[in-house]
N, C-alpha and C positions, 0 to 999 in steps of 0.2 A: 192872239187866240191861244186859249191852251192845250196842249199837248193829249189826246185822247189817251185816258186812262191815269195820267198823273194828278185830274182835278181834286181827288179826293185822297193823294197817296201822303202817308208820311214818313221823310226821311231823315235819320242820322248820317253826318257828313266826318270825317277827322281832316284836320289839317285845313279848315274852309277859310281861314283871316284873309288870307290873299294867297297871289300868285295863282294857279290854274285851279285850286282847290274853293278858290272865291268867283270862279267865272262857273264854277260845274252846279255852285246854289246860286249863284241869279239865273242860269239855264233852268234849272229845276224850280227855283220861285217862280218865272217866267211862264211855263209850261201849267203853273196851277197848285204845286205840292207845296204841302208846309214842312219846314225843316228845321231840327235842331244840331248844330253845330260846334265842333270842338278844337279847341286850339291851343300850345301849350305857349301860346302868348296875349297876355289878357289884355293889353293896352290898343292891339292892333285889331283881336277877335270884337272888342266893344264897339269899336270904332265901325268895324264891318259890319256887325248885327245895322249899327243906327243907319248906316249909311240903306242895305238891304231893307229896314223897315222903309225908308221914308221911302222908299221904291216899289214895295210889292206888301206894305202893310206892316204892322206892329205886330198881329197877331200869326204873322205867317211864318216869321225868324226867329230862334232865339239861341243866342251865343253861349256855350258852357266852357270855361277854360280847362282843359283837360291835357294830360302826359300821357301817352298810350302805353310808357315803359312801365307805370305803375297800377298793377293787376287791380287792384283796388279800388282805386279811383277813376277807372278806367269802367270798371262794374258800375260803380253808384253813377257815373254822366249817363251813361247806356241808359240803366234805369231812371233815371231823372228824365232823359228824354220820352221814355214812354209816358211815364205821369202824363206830361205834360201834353204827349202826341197823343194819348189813350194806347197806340202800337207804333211799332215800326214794320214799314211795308218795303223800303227800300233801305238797306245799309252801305256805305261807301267808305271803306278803307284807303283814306289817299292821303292818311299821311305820313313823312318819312323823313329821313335827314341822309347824305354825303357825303364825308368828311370820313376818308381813308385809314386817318391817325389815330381817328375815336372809333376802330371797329369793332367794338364789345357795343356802344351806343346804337351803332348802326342795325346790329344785329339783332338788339333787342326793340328796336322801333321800326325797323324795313322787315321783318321774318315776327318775331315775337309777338308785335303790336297786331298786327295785320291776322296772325292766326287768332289773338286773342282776342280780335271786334269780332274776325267770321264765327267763332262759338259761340261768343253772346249772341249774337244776330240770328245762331241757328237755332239755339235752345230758345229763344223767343217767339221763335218762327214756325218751329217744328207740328205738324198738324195732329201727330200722334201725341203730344203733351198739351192741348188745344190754341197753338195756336192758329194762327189767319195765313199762314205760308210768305213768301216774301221772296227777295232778289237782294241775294250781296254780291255786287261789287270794288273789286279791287283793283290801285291803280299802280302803272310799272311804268318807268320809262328805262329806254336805251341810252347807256351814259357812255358817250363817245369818249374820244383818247383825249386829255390835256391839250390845248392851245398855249402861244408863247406868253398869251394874259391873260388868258380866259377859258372855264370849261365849259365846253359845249353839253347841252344837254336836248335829247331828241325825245318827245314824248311819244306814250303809245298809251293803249286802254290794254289795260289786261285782267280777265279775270283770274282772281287767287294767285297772285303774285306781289310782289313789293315796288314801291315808289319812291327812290331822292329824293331828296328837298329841292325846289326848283332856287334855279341859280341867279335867274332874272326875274323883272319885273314883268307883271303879266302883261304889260305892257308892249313889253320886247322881249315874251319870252317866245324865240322861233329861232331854228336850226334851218338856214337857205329857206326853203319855202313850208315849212313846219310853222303854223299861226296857231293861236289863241282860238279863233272861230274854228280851225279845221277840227283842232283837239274836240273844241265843245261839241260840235257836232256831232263826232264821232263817238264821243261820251254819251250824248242823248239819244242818238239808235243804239247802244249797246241795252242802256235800262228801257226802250221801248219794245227791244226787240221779242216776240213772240215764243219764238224756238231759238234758246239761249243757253241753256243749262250746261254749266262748264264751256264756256263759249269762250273763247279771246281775239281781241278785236287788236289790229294793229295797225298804227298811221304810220307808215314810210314817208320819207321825203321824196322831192322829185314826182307827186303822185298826187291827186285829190281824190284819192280813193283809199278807203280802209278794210281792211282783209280780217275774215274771220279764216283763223288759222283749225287744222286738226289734226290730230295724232291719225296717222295712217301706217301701213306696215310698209315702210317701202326704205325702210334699213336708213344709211345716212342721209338722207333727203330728206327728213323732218325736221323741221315741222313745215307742212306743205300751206302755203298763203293761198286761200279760198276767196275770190273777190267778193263782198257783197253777199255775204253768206250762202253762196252756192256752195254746194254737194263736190268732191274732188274729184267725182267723175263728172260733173259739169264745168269744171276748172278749164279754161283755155291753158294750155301748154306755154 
């Protein structure tokens, strides 16, 4: 059954070929939305459109190979996807890369890319230039310290923040009890949620539950974890 409210929505995705950025559009295919989709890898993004149409339809996917470092090209997939969507209703910033050695890359695809989809998405969206209004979200995870063969990588949902590239297979990608469903989940009451605006949602491990966080005045204690989006004077201690 679909998702009330996403039967008629359409979404621009970055980073969707695989790993958690290809479970966040079969959730949102699933739910009703049609989506166009960006990836700076065209062999793996084709492979996922086909795989996604022969699942939720031909006309509900459609793959654009995209770099989010190049401002340019980065503009005309935006705009391509609307052609093709008529708007965009929902925007998702979740794509990124990790790799310490290439931090000019980093910088310009975790912070750069990620500012440069939220201005398209706003100037698209904006109701005082006519558009139809909309919801961007962007995705973050918490990148733990080195392992003796492996780096741990801990997701979370966050709005207006940056996302690594994920390290595993979406398959195995989980941190102790950090899954793939808990993420999606969590991903899907974030774009469903009501009262949102500048919202950020956080999946801790050790926990099946995710926290909308808020800036409060209470000096080094920020940012205060709000379960389930309760008020921080609702917040259990």
């Amino acid at each position: 059954m679909s998702a009330p409210g996403l039967q008629t929505k359409n979404v621009f995705l970055t980073g969707g070929a695989q790993g958690l950025g290809k479970s966040y559009l079969d959730s949102l295919l699933a739910a009703g939305a049609s989506v166009v989709f960006g990836d700076i890898n065209p062999t793996v993004g084709a492979a996922t459109e086909q795989e996604l149409a022969q699942k939720h339809g031909q006309a509900k996917v459609k793959f654009i190979e995209l770099d989010v470092t190049d401002g340019a090209k980065f503009e005309a997939a935006f705009q391509s996807a609307v052609e093709r969507l008529g708007h965009v209703d929902l925007m998702v910033n979740n794509a990124g890369f990790m790799v310490e050695s290439l931090w000019e890359k980093m910088i310009q695809l975790n912070y750069a890319g990620v500012v440069r989809g939220t201005f398209l998405a706003y100037e698209h969206m904006r109701k005082d230039r006519g558009g139809r209004g909309g919801r961007i979200v962007n995705i973050s995870s918490e990148f733990v310290k080195p392992g003796s063969s492996r780096l741990v990588d801990q997701r979370s949902i966050i709005c207006a923040t940056w996302h690594p590239f994920s390290l595993v297979e979406a398959s195995q990608a989980k941190s102790d009890n950090v899954t793939v469903e808990r993420v999606q989940s969590a991903f899907m009451k974030l774009v469903l949620l009501q009262e949102m605006n500048g919202a950020i949602l956080y999946v801790p491990l050790h926990e099946m539950n995710f926290y909308k966080m808020e800036k409060v005045n209470l000096g080094d204690s920020w940012p205060v974890k709000v379960k389930d989006g309760a008020s921080p004077s609702t917040a259990s201690s």
